[in-house]
C-alpha positions in Angstrom: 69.0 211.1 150.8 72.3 211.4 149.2 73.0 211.5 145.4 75.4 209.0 144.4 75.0 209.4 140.7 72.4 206.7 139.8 69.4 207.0 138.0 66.1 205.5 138.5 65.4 205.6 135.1 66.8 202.5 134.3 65.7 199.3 131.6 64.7 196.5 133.8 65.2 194.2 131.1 68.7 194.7 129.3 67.8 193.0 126.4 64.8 195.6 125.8 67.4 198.5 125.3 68.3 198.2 121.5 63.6 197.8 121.1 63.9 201.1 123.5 66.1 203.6 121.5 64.4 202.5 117.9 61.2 203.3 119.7 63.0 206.8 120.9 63.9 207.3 117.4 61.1 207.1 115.8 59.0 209.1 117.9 61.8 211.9 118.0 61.1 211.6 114.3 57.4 211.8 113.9 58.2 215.2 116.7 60.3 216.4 114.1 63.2 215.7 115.7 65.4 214.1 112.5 68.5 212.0 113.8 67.6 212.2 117.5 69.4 209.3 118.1 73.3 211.0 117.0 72.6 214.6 118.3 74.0 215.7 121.2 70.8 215.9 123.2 72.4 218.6 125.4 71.8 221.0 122.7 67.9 220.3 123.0 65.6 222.6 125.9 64.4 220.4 128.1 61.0 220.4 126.7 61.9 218.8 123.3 63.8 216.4 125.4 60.8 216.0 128.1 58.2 215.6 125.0 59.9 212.6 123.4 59.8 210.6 126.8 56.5 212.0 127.4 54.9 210.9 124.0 56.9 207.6 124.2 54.8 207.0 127.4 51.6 207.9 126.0 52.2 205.5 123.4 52.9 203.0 125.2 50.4 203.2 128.0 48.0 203.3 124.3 49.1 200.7 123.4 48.9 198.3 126.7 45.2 199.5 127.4 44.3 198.6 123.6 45.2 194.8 124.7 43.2 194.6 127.8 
């Protein structure tokens, strides 16, 4: 299969994008990770990087089963 620079990580619904990165902020946050959303993320491991997407997951996939 051949790269051609797109990600599969991307917001199905535009409009959720600005709901997204608040959420990314404040989980950075509660990690410790103060003004996540203006640091050049390049000069984070990938591990601080991997554990804000992975906790923002978890909390989400909380949250859903919570309403069912």
């Amino acid at each position: 299969m051949a790269n051609n620079n797109t990600s599969s990580n991307r917001i199905l619904v535009p409009e959720a994008r600005k709901g997204l990165n608040q959420f990314k902020a404040e989980v950075a946050s509660e990690l410790g990770l103060a003004n996540y959303e203006t640091m050049d993320k390049g000069n984070l491991t990938s591990r601080e990087n991997g554990y804000v997407g992975g906790t923002m997951v978890k909390k989400m996939i909380d949250a859903y089963e919570r309403n069912l």
